[in-house]
N, C-alpha and C positions, 0 to 999 in steps of 0.2 A: 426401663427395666427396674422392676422392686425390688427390694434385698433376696427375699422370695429365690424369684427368677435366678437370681445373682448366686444364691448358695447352692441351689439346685446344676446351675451350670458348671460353677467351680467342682460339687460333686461327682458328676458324670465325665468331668477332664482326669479329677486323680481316679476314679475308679480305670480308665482307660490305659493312664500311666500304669496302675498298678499292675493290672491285665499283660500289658505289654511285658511290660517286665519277668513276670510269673510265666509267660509262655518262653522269654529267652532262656528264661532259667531250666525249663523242663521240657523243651523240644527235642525229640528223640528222633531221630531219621537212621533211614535204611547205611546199613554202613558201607555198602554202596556208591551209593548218592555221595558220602561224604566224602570217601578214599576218592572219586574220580572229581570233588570240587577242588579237594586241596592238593592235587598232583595235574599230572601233564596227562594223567590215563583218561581213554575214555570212560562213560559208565559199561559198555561191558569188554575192558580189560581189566577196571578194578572189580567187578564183576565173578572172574575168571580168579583176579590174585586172590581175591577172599575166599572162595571155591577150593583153592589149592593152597589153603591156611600159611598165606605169605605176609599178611597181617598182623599183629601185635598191640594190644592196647595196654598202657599204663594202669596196674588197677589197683594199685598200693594204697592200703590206708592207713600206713600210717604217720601220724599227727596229721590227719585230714582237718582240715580246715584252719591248719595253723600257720601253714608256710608254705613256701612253693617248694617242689622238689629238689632236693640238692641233686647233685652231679654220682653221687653214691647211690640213689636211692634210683635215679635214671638208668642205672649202670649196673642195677642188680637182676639180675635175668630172674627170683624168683616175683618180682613186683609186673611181670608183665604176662599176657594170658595172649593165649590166639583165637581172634575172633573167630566163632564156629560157622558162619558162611555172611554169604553177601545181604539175607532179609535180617541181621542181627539188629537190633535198634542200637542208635550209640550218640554221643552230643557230640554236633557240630565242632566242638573245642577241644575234644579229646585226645588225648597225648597217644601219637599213633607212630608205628615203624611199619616200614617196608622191605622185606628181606631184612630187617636189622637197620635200618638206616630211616633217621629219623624224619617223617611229615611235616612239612612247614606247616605250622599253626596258621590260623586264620588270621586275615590282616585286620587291624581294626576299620573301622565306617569312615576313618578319614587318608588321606597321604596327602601330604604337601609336594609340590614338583617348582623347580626355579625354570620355566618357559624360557628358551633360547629366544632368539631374534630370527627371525624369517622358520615362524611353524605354524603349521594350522592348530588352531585349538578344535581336533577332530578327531574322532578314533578311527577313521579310515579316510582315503584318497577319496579326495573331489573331484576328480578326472583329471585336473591340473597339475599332478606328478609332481608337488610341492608336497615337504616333508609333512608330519602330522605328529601329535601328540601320541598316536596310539602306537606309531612306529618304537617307541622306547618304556611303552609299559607293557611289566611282565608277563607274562601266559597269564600266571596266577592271580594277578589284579583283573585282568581281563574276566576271565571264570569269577569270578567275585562281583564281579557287574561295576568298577570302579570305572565312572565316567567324570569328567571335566565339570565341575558346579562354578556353571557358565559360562564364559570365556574370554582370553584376551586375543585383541586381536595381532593378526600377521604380524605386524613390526617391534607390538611392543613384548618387552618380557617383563619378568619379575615371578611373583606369586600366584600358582593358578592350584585350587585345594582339586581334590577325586575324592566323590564318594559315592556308595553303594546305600546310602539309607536315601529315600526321598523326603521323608519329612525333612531331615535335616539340610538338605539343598532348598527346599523350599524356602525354611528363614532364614538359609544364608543368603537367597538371593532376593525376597520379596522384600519391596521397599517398606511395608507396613510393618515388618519386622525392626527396621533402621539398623541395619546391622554396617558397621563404617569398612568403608576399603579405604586405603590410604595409598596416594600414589606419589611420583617425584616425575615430574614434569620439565625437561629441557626445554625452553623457547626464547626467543630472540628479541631484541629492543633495540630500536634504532640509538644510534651511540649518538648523542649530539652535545657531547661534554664539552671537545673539542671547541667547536666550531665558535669560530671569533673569539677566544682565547689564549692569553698567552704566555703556558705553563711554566715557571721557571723552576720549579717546588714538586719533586714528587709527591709532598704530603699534602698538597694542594690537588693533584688528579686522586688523591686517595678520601680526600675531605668531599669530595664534589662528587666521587663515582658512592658513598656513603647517602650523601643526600640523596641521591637519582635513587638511591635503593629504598630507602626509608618512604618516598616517595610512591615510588612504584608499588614496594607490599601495600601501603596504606588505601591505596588507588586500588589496587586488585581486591582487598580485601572487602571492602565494601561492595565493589561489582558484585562480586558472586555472594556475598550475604544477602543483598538482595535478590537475584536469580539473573541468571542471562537468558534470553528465548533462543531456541532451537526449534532446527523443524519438530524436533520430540517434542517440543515444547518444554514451559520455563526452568530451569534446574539451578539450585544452588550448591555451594559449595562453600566449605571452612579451608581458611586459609592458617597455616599450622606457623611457616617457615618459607622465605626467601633469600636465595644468596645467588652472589655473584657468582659463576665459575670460568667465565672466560672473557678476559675483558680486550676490547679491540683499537689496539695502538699498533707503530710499526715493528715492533717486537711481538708478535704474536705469534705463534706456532703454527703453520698452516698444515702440518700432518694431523693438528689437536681439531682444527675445521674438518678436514678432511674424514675424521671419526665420527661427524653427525651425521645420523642416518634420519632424514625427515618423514614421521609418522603420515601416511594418506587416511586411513581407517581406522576407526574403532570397533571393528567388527573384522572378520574372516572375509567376508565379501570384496569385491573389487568396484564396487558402482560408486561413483560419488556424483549425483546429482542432485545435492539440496544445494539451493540458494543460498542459505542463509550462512555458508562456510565460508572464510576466504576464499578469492579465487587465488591467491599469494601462493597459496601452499597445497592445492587438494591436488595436484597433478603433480607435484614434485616428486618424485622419486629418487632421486640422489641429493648430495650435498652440492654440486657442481650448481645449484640451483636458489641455492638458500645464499642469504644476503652476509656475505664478511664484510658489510662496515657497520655490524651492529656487535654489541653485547651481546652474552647467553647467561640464562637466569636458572638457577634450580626453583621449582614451585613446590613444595610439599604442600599439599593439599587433600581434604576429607569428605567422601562421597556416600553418599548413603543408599541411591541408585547405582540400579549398571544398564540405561540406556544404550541404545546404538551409536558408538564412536561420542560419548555424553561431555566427556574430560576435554578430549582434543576440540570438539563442536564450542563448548564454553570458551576456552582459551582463545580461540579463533576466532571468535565474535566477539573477546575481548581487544582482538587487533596484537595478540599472541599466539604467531604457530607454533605448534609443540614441533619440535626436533627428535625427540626421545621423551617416550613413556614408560615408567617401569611402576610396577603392582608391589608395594613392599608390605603390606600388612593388608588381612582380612577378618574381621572381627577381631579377636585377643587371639589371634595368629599371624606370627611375623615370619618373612620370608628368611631374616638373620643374614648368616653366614653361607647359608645352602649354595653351594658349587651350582653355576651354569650348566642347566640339562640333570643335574641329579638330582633324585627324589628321599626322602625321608618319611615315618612315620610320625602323629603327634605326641607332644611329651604327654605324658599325664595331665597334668594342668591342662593344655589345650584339648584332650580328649573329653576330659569334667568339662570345661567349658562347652564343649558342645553338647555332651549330654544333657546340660545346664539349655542345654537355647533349645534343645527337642520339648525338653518337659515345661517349659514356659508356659 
């Protein structure tokens, strides 16, 4: 393609961007439509409220364009007007009351949610009477079209984003975008520190479970730099961080074993017939199954695909079953501190970032 070509292209993308933009800014919909997207009404009981001027929209201007409203200026009944019926045109974002009582504003194109352990990443029942993702999001995400951009599967949790724009799913999830997910990986190594030695020095199992570690990230490390093959075929992966977290001597915690729950799937599905997975681990379903005379390793590791079950399938045919997978960052979005099962909105930063990855 000739420079030509090249500037004609990049033309036609910002003309597009700009378009886009220019139509959020001045789309006008039935107020309507908008009272029944951003409540629990249908369209015709909002319909019905705007009919019987139960409506209110914010129409104050003044310092328009300087600040957001204060608390005064929200609270002054002459800065509000009653919509004159249900065909009134008004913007989707408009600062709106209900009998006096304020309209949640629109959510923004993203929400971050922290996935529990044993839920479908689904907005409804599979016939399987196993809980869902959709079971815990609100009416009004619901009505907003916020769905799962992609998903984690059954066992594991961490970070799963919802959103309502498709472009923006689209480079979240396609690989030609490379947009990195970041995950932390439990899996097991057989402990052979021990064996025909004869420890008199704790700082001698501490010297020697250091090397096996040094060892071991160096060894993984290269594996998946160069790709592992899957039935999805070959996949790589960066290796960030390895640590020890539970090391196997006769002091060990057997309630702290007893807390691994062993990952089957990387996907919602229940089928595991590829070959190419252990057979160690793709039927295990509890820990009463998994080996306690080995170590357990944290893997923090960087994925740029989201194949089917792609992370556990690698590590497995590394001769690593994962124990536990959790999803801690996706693009320049970290899962943090977010409580198990509760959701948040993105900061600022992270919302510029996506806007930032739409306009690419």
């Amino acid at each position: 393609m000739n420079n030509s070509n090249l500037d004609q292209t990049e033309d036609k993308k910002k003309n597009k961007q700009n378009k886009n933009k220019q139509k959020q800014k001045t789309e006008m919909l039935r107020a309507d439509r908008v009272v029944s997207n951003r409540t629990s009404l249908t369209r015709s009981q909002a319909f019905d409220a705007l009919k019987s001027k139960r409506v209110s929209i914010y129409t104050s201007n003044t310092n328009k364009n300087t600040h957001q409203p204060t608390n005064d200026d929200i609270n002054s009944k002459n800065n509000w007007t009653k919509i004159a019926g249900p065909k009134t045109k008004i913007a989707m974002d408009a600062t709106l009351r209900l009998d006096g009582i304020p309209i949640p504003s629109i959510p923004p194109m993203l929400l971050l949610h922290h996935k529990p352990m044993h839920v479908l990443t689904s907005m409804k029942d599979d016939g399987s009477g196993r809980k869902h993702v959709g079971d815990s999001l609100s009416d009004l995400h619901v009505k907003f079209g916020m769905k799962p951009v992609g998903r984690l599967d059954y066992d594991t949790t961490g970070l799963l984003l919802f959103s309502n724009c498709g472009d923006l799913t689209q480079r979240l999830l396609h690989p030609r975008h490379a947009v990195e997910k970041e995950y932390v990986a439990t899996v097991s190594l057989e402990n052979d520190i021990h064996d025909g030695h004869n420890h008199n020095d704790k700082h001698d199992i501490d010297d020697e479970n250091q090397n096996t570690l040094d060892m071991f990230q160096t060894k993984l490390t290269e594996i998946l730099n160069q790709g592992v093959k899957t039935a999805e075929g070959i996949h790589t992966a960066r290796v960030l961080d390895v640590r020890l977290v539970s090391y196997h001597d006769s002091h060990d915690n057997q309630s702290d074993i007893d807390d691994v729950d062993v990952d089957v799937d990387d996907d919602d599905s229940d089928d595991d017939d590829d070959d190419d997975v252990n057979n160690n681990h793709d039927n295990d379903d509890d820990t009463n199954n998994s080996n306690h005379n080995a170590n357990r390793y944290e893997i923090r590791l960087v994925v740029t695909e989201g194949k089917h079950r792609m992370v556990r399938r690698m590590l497995a045919n590394c001769g690593y079953p994962v124990l536990k997978l959790r999803r801690e960052r996706h693009g320049n979005i970290w899962l943090g501190d977010l409580p198990i099962g509760d959701y948040r909105y993105p900061t600022q930063d992270e919302l510029q970032w996506a806007t930032d990855l739409i306009n690419k």
